[in-house]
N, C-alpha and C positions, 0 to 999 in steps of 0.2 A: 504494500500500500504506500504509495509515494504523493500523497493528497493530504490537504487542509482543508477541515471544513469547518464554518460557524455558521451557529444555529443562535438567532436574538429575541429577542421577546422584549419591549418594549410600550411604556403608554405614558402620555403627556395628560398633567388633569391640572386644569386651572384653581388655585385653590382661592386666589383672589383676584379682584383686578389688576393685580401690580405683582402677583407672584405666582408663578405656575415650578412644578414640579414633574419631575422625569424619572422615576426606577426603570432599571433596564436589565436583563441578566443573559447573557452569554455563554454559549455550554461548546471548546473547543475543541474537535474532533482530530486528532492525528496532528498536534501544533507541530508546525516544521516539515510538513510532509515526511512526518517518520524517521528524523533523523534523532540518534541514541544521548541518552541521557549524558549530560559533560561529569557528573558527578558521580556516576555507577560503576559498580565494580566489574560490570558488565557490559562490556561495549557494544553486545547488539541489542541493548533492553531500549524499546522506543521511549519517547516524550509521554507522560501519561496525558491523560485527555483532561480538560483544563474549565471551569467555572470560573465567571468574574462578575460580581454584581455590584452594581453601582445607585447614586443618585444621583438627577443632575438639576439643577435649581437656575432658572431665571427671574430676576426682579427687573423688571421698569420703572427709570426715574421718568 
């Protein structure tokens, strides 16, 4: 398997007139297209598959 895939899921909700809010979460499939861990005692062990979830905030002056 020589492929990167991400999967996102994302939604914007306005919680006032002047500030809206973003959670988003990211699920990494194969990061690197499969190349081996730098830190493994095993050089052909892949990148494990990777989660990142966030918030993202905007205010209007």
């Amino acid at each position: 398997m020589d492929y990167e895939a991400v999967l996102e899921v994302t939604y914007q909700a306005a919680v006032t007139p002047w500030l809206s809010v973003q959670p988003f979460m990211q699920y990494i499939i194969h990061p690197g297209g499969n190349v081996p861990q730098p830190d493994s005692t095993a050089p052909t062990e892949p990148l494990r598959n990777a989660t990142v979830i966030g918030l993202r905030t905007s205010v209007v002056f």
